[in-house]
BAKOLRO-458680 format. One record per residue: residue in three letters; x, y, z of N, C-alpha, C in turn. Coordinates in pm, whole numbers, padded with zeros to 5 digits, always signed. Layout:
<rovexs>
ALAXYZXYZXYZ;...
</rovexs>
This chain:
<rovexs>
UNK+05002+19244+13235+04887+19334+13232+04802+19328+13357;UNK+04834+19211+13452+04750+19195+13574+04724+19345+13645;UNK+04866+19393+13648+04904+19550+13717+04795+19694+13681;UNK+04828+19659+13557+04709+19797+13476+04572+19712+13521;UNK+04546+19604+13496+04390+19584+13516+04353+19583+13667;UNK+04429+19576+13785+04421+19617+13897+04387+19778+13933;UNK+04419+19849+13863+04454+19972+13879+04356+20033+13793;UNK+04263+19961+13710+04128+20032+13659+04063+19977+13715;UNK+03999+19837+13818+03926+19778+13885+03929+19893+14009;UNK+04076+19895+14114+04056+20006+14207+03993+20152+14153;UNK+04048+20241+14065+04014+20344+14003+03828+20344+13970;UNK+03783+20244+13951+03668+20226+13897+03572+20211+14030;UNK+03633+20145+14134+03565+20157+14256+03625+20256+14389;UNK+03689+20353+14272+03708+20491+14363+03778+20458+14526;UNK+03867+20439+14529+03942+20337+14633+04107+20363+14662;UNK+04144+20384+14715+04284+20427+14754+04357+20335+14727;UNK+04553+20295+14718+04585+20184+14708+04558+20079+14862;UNK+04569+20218+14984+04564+20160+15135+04418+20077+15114;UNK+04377+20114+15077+04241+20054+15077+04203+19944+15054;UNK+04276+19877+14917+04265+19761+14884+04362+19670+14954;UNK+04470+19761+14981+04592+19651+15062+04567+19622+15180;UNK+04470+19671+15250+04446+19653+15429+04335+19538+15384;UNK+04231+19578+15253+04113+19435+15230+04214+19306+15182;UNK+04317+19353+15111+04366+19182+15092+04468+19109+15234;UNK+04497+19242+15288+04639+19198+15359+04779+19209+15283;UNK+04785+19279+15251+04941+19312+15234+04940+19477+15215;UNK+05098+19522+15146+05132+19654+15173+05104+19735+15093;UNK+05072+19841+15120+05004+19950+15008+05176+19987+14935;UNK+05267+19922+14958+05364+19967+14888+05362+19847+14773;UNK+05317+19696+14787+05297+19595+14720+05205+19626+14603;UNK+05085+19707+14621+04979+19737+14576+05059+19863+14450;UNK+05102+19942+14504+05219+20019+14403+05266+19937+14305;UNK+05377+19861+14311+05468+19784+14299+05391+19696+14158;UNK+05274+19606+14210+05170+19574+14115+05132+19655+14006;UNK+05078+19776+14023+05046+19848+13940+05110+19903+13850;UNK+05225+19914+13863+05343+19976+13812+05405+19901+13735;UNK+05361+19736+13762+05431+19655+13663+05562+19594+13747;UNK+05600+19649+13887+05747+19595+13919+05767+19452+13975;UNK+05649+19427+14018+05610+19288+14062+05478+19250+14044;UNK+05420+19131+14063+05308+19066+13982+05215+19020+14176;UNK+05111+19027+14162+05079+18946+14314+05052+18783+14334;UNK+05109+18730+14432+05154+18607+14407+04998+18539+14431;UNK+05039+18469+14343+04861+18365+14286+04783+18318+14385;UNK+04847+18296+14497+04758+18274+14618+04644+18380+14594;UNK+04695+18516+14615+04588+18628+14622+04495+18647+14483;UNK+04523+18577+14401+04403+18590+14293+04290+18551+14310;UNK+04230+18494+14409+04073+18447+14452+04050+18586+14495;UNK+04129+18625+14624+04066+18707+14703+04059+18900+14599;UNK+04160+18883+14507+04153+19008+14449+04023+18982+14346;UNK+04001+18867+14287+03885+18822+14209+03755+18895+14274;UNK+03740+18839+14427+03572+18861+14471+03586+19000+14552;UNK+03707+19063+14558+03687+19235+14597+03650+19271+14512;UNK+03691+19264+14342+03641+19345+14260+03530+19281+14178;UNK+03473+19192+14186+03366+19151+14146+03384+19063+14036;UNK+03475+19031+13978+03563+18976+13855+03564+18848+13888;UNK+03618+18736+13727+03639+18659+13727+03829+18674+13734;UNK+03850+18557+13775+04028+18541+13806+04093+18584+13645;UNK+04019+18538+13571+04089+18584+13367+04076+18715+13390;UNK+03963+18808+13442+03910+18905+13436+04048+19023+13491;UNK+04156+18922+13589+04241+19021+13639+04385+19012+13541;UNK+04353+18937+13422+04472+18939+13316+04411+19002+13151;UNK+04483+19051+13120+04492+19090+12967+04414+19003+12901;UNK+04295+18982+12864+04227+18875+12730+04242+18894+12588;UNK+04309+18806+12520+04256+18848+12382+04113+18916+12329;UNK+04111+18976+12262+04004+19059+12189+03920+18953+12199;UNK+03901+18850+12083+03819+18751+12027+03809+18689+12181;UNK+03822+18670+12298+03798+18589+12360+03722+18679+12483;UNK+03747+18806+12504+03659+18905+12546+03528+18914+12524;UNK+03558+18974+12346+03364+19025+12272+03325+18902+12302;UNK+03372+18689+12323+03288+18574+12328+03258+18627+12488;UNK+03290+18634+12580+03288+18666+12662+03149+18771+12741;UNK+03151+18889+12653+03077+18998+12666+02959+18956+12562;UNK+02961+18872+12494+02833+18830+12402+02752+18741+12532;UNK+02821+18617+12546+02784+18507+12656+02719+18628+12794;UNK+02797+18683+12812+02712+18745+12951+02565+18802+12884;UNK+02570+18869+12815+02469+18927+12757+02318+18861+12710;UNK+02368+18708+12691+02303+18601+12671+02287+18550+12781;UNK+02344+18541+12870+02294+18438+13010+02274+18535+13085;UNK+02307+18638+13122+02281+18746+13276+02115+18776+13293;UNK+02090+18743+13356+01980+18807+13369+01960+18980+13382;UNK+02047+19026+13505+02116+19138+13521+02279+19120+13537;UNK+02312+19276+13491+02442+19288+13511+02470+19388+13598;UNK+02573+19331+13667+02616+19449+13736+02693+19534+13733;UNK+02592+19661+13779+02621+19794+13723+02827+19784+13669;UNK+02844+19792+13743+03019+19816+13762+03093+19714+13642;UNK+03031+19591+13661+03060+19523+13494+02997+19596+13404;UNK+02854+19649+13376+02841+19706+13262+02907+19797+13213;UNK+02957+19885+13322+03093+20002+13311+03168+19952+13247;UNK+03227+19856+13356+03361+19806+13269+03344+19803+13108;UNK+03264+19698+13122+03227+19661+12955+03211+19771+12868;UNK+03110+19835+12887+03119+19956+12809+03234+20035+12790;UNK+03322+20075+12891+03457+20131+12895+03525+20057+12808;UNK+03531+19964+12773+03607+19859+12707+03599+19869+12563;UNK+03429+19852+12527+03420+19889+12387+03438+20009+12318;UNK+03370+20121+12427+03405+20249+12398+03573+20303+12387;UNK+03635+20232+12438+03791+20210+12417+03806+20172+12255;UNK+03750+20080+12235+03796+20005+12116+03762+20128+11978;UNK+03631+20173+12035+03582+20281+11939+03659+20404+11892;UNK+03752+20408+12000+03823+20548+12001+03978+20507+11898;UNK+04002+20417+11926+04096+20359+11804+04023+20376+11650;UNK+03933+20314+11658+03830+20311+11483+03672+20310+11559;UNK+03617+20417+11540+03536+20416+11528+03368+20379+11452;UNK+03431+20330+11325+03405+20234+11281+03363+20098+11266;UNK+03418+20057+11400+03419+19895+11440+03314+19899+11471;UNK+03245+19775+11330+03126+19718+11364+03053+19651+11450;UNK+03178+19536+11533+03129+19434+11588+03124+19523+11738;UNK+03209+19618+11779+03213+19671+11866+03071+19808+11929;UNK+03027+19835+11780+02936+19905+11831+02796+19831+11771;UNK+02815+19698+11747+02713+19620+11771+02660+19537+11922;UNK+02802+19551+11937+02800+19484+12128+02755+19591+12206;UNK+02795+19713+12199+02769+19848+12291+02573+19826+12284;UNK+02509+19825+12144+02375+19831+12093+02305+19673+12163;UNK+02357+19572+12194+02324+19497+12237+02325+19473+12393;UNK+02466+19552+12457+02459+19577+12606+02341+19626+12621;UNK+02309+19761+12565+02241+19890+12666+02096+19827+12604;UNK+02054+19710+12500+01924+19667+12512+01900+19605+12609;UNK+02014+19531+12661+01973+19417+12773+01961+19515+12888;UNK+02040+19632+12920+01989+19665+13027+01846+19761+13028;UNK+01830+19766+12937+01717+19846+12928+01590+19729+12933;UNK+01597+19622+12837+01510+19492+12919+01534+19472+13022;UNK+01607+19466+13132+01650+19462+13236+01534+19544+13315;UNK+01589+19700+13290+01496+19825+13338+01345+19816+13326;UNK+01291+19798+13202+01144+19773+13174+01084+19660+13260;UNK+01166+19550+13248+01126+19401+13350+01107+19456+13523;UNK+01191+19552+13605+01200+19599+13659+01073+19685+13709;UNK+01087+19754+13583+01016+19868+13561+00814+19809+13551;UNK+00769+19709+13466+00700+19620+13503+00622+19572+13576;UNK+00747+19514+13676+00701+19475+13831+00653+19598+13961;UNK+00724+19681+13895+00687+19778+13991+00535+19823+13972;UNK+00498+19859+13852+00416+19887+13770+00248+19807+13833;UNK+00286+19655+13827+00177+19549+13852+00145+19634+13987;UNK+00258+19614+14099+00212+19650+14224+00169+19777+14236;UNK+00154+19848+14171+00102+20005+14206-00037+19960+14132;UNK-00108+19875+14043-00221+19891+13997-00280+19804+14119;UNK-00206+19673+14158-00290+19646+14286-00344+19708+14411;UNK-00194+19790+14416-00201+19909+14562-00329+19978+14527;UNK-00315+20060+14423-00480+20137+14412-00542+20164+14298;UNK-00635+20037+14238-00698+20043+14131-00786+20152+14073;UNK-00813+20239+14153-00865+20324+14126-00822+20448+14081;UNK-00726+20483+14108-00641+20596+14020-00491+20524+13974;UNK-00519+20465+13888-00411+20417+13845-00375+20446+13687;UNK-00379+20554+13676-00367+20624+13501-00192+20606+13487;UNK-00176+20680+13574-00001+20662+13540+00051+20547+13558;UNK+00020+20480+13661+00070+20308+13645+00059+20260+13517;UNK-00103+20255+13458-00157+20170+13387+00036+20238+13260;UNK-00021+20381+13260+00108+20434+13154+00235+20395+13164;UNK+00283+20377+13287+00416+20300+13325+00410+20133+13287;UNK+00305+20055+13293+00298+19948+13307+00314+19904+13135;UNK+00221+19984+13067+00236+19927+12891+00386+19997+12826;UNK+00410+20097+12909+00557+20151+12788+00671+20022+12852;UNK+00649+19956+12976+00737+19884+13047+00734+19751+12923;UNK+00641+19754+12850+00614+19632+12815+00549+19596+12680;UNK+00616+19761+12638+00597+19784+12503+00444+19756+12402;UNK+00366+19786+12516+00270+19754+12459+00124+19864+12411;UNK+00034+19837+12323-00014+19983+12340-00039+20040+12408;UNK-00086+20193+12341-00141+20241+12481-00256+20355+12452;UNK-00298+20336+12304-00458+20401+12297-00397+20511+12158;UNK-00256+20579+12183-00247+20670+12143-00151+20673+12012;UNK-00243+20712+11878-00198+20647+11799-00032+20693+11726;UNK-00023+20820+11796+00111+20912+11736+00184+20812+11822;UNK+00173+20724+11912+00335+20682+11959+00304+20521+11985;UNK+00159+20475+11920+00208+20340+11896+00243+20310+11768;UNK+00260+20429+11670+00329+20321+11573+00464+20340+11560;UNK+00532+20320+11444+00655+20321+11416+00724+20373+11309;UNK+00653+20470+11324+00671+20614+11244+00810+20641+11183;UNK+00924+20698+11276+01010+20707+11287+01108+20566+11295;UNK+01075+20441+11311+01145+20379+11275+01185+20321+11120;UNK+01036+20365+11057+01011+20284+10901+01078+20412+10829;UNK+01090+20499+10910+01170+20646+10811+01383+20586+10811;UNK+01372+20521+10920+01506+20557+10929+01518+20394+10813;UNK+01486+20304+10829+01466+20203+10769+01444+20213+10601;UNK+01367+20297+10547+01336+20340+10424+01450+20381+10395;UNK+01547+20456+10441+01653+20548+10434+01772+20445+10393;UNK+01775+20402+10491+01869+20237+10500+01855+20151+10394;UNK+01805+20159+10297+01708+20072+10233+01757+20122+10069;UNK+01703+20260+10093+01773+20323+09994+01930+20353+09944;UNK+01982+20335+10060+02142+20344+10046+02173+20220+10001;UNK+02098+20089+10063+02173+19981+10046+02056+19873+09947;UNK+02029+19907+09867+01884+19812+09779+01908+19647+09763;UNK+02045+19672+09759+02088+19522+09714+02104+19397+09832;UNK+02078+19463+09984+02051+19366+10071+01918+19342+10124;UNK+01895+19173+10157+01757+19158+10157+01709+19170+10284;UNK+01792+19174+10398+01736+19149+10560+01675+19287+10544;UNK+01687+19423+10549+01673+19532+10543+01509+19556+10491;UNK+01513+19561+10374+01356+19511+10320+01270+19440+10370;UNK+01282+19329+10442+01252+19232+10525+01160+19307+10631;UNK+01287+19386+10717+01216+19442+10806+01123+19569+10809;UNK+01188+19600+10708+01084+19737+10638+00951+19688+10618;UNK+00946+19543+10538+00793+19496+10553+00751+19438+10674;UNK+00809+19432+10789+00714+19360+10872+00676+19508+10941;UNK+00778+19624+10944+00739+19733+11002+00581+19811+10950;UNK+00619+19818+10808+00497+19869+10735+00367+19798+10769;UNK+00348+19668+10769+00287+19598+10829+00210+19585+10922;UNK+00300+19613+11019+00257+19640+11175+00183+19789+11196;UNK+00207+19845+11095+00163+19964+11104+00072+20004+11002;UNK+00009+19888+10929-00110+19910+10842-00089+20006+10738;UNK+00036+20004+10692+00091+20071+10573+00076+20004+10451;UNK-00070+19945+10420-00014+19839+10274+00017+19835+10209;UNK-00055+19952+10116+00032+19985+09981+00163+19983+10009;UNK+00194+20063+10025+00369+20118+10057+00439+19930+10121;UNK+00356+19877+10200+00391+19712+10236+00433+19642+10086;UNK+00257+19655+09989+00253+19578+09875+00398+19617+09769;UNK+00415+19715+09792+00561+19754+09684+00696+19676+09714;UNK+00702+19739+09838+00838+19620+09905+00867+19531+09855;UNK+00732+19450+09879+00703+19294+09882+00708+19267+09734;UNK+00631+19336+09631+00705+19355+09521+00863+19319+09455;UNK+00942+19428+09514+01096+19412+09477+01138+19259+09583;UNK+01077+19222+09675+01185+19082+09677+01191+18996+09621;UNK+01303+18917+09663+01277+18760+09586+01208+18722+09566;UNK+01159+18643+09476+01059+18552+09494+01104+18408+09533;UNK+01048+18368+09666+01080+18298+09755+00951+18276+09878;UNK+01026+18210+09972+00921+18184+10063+00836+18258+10159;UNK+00956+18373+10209+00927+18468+10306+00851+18562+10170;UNK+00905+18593+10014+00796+18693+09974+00635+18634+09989;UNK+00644+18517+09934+00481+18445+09939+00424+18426+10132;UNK+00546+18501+10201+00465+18455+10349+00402+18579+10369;UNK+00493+18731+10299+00456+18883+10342+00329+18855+10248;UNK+00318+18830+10120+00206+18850+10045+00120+18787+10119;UNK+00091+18680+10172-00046+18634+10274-00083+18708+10373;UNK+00053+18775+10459+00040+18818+10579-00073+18988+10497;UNK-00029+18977+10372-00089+19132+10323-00265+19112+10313;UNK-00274+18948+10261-00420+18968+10235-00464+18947+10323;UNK-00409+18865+10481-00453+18861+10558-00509+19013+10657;UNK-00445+19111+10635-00423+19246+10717-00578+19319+10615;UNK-00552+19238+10516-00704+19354+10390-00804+19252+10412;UNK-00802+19125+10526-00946+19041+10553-00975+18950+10424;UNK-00868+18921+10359-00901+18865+10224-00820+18684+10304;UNK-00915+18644+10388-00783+18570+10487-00837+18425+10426;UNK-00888+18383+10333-00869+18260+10232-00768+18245+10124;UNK-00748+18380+10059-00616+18405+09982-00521+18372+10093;UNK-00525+18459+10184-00379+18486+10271-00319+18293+10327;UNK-00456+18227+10371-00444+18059+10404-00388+18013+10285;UNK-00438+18015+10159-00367+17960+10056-00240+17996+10076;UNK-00172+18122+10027-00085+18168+09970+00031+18135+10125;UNK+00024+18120+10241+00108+18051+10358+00109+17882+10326;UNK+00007+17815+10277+00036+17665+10225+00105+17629+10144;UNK+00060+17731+10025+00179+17744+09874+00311+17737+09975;UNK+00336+17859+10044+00474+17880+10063+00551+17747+10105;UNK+00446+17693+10229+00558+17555+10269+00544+17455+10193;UNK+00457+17452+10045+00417+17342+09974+00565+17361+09905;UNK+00535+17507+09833+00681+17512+09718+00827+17567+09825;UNK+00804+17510+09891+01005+17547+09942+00963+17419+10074;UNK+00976+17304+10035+00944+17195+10177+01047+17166+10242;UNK+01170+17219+10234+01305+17254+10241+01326+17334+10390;UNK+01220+17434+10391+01273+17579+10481+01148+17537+10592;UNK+01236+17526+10720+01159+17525+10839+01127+17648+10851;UNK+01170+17793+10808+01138+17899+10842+00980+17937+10734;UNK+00979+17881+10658+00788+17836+10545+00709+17769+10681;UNK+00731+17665+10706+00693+17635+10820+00635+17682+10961;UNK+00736+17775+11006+00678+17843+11083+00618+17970+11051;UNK+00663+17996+10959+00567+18135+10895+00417+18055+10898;UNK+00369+17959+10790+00252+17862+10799+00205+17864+10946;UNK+00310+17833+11039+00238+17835+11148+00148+17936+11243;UNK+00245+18076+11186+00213+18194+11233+00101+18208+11171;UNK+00062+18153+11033-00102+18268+10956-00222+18107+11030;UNK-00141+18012+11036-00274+17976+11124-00292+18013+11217;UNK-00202+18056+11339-00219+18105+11485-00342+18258+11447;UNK-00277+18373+11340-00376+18444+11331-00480+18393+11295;UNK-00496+18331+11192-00645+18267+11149-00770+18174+11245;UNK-00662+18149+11361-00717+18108+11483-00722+17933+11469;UNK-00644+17904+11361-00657+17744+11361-00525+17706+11451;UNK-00555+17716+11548-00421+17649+11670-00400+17521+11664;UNK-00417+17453+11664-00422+17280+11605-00315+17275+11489;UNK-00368+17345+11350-00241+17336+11295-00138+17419+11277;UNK-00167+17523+11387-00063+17638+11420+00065+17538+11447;UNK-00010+17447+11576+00099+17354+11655+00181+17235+11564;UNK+00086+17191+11498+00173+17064+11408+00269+17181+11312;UNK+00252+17285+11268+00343+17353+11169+00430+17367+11243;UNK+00423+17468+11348+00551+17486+11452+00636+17332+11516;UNK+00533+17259+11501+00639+17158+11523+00680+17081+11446;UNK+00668+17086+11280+00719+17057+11187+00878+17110+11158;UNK+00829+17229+11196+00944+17328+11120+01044+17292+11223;UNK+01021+17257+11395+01148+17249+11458+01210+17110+11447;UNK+01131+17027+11401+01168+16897+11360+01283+16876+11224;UNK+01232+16951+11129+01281+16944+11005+01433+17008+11052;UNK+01461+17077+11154+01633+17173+11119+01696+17048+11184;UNK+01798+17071+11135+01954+17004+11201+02043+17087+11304;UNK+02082+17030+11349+02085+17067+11519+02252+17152+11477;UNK+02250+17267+11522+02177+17319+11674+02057+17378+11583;UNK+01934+17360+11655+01758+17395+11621+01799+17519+11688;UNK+01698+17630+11579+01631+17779+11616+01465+17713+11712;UNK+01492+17774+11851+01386+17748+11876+01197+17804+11902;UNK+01265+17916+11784+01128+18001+11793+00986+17915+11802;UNK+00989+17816+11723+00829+17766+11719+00804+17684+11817;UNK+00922+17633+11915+00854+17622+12047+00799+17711+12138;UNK+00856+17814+12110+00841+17947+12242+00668+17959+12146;UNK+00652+17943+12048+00519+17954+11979+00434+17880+12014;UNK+00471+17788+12004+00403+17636+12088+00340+17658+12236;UNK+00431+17702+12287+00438+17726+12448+00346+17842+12454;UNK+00332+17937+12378+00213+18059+12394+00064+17984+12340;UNK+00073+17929+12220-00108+17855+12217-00094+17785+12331;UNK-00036+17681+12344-00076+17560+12498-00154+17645+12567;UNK-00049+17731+12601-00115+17861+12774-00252+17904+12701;UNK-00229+17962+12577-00375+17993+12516-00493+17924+12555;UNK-00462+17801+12502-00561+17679+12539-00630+17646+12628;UNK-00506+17702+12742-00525+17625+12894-00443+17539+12856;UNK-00385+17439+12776-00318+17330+12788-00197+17370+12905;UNK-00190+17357+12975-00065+17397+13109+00046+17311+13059;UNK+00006+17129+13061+00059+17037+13067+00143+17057+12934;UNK+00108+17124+12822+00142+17146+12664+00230+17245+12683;UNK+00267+17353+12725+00321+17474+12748+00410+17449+12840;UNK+00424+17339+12970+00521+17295+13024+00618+17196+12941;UNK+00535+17133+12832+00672+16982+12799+00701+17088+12675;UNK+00629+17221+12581+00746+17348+12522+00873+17334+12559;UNK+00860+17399+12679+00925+17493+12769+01047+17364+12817;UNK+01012+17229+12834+01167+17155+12896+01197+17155+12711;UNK+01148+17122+12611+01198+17073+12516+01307+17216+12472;UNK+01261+17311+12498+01336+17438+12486+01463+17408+12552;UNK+01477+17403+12699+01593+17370+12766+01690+17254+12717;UNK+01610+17146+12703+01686+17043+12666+01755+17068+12524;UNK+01706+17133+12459+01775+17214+12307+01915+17261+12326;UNK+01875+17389+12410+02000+17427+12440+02115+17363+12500;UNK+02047+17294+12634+02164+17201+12684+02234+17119+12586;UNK+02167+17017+12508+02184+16924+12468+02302+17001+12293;UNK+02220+17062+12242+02281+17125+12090+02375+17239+12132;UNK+02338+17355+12207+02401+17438+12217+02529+17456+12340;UNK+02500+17374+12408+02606+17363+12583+02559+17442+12628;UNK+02465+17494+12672+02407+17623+12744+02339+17513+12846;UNK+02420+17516+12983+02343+17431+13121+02304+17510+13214;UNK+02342+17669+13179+02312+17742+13290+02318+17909+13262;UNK+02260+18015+13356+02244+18122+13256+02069+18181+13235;UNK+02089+18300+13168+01923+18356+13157+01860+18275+13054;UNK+01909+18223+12943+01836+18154+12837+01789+18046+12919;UNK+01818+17964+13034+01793+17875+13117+01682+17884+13153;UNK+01723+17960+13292+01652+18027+13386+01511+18055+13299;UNK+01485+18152+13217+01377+18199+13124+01287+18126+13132;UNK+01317+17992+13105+01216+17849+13057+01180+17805+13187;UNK+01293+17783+13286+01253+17759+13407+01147+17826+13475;UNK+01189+17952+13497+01036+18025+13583+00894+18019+13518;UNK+00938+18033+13373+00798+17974+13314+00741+17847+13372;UNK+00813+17759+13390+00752+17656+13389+00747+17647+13501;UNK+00769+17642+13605+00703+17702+13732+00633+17834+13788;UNK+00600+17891+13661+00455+17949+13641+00338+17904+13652;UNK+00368+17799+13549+00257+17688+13484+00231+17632+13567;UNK+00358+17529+13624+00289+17477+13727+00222+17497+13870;UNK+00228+17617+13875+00143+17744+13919-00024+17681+13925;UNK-00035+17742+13838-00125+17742+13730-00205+17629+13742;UNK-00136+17522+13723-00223+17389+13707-00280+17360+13830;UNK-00176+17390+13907-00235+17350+14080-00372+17431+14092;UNK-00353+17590+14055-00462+17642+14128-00568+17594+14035;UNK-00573+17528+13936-00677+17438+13849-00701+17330+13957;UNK-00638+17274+14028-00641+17122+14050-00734+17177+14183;
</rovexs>
């Protein structure tokens, strides 16, 4: 298969066979010959055909399926950016798979997970550009300021398109087809939620389990109606009666962070990452790491941020990559930060 995957790498970078055979050194009749399947190119030249087309050396042989999508998951997880011509590829790849069964879940779950990352990609991008045009000229900066919050998903005054209108419709819908799964509902209440829908919240919350996450939405409800002594109880209940679920835990942690008790925002969040068995979810550090900075604690928001890394390294094998990197620039943010304190 080396032959065909040569021959969509050239094709893909719009390239003659002379073209590639004068960049490696050999004959555009060799380059035929390859493609065609009649001969294979001798392994010496697999470095140099590797870094013409931007590929890894596997990248110029046939992969199993299952060792591809691990493949195209892992990039997706460590890249910071991708490049353009890999995202092609990739996409070409799944969109391949689609055209066999269209159907395939895992395949058009990867496609939905590519084009988020590049679109975080774009906004991060998009962002930076954003900052520097409000510095360039603070004074007419309406469209920045507008470029700068959609970059970053954040409001922007206007209430038809900060909420999530259209997402809790398609979700309700989803919901209705499928009653008997619970993630679905789940998110229907944090949507309603977010969008000060209570009643219609309080019903949801109604039909679930009764369990930890229902007793965390019911607080988060009295908390949203200012009833926020019920809402403190009813987040304590939760990690009192399930002492089991680090995810009670960090919910607990979340209604103190709103309630503004950061102190035991922090011991909850760091209960709950204590209590899992490894490999640890590390949300309630990245939680941790936002009060510290809150605080000012710099020094608190930096030892987050290695305990984050050392997680991954240590539980997950992740030594290198955007999940890395992430924690890193933070933390030479911070220590940013502290200096211009010092």
């Amino acid at each position: 298969m080396i032959g065909m995957n040569i021959k969509q790498f050239r094709q893909e970078k719009h390239i003659k066979q002379e073209t590639l055979a004068d960049a490696i050194g050999v004959s555009a009749q060799a380059v035929s010959k390859w493609e065609t399947g009649a001969s294979d190119p001798d392994i010496a030249l697999l470095p140099q055909l590797a870094t013409y087309f931007g590929v890894s050396i596997d990248e110029l042989f046939e992969v199993p399926r299952a060792d591809r999508m691990e493949r195209i998951q892992n990039m997706i997880w460590n890249e910071r950016r991708i490049n353009p011509e890999t995202f092609d590829r990739t996409a070409a790849y799944l969109e391949g798979i689609l055209k066999e069964d269209p159907k395939d879940a895992e395949a058009l779950t990867m496609l939905a997970e590519l084009y988020n990352h590049r679109a975080h990609s774009d906004h991060e991008n998009a962002s930076y550009y954003a900052e520097r045009a409000l510095e360039a000229d603070p004074e007419d900066a309406h469209n920045a300021w507008a470029a700068y919050l959609e970059a970053n998903n954040a409001p922007c005054g206007d209430n038809w398109l900060d909420n999530h209108f259209s997402v809790i419709r398609f979700i309700q819908e989803y919901v209705e087809r499928h009653p008997e799964l619970r993630y679905p509902r789940i998110v229907l209440v944090e949507n309603l939620l977010a969008d000060h829908r209570l009643d219609e919240a309080e019903a949801e919350i109604a039909r679930m389990k009764k369990d930890d996450a229902h007793m965390s939405y019911s607080a988060k409800l009295a908390f949203l109606r200012n009833d926020f002594e019920t809402a403190q109880k009813l987040w304590e209940q939760a990690a009192n009666d399930f002492p089991n679920r680090w995810q009670a835990q960090d919910s607990l942690g979340e209604g103190y962070r709103l309630l503004g008790m950061y102190e035991k925002a922090l011991d909850a969040f760091e209960k709950g990452f204590t209590m899992q068995n490894a490999p640890r979810y590390t949300d309630g550090m990245f939680s941790r790491a936002q009060i510290h900075e809150q605080l000012g604690d710099y020094e608190g928001a930096i030892e987050d941020r290695k305990r984050i890394v050392e997680c991954l390294k240590t539980e997950y094998n992740v030594t290198d990559g955007e999940e890395i990197d992430e924690s890193l620039r933070e933390i030479d943010r911070l220590k940013g930060l502290l200096a211009k304190r010092k």
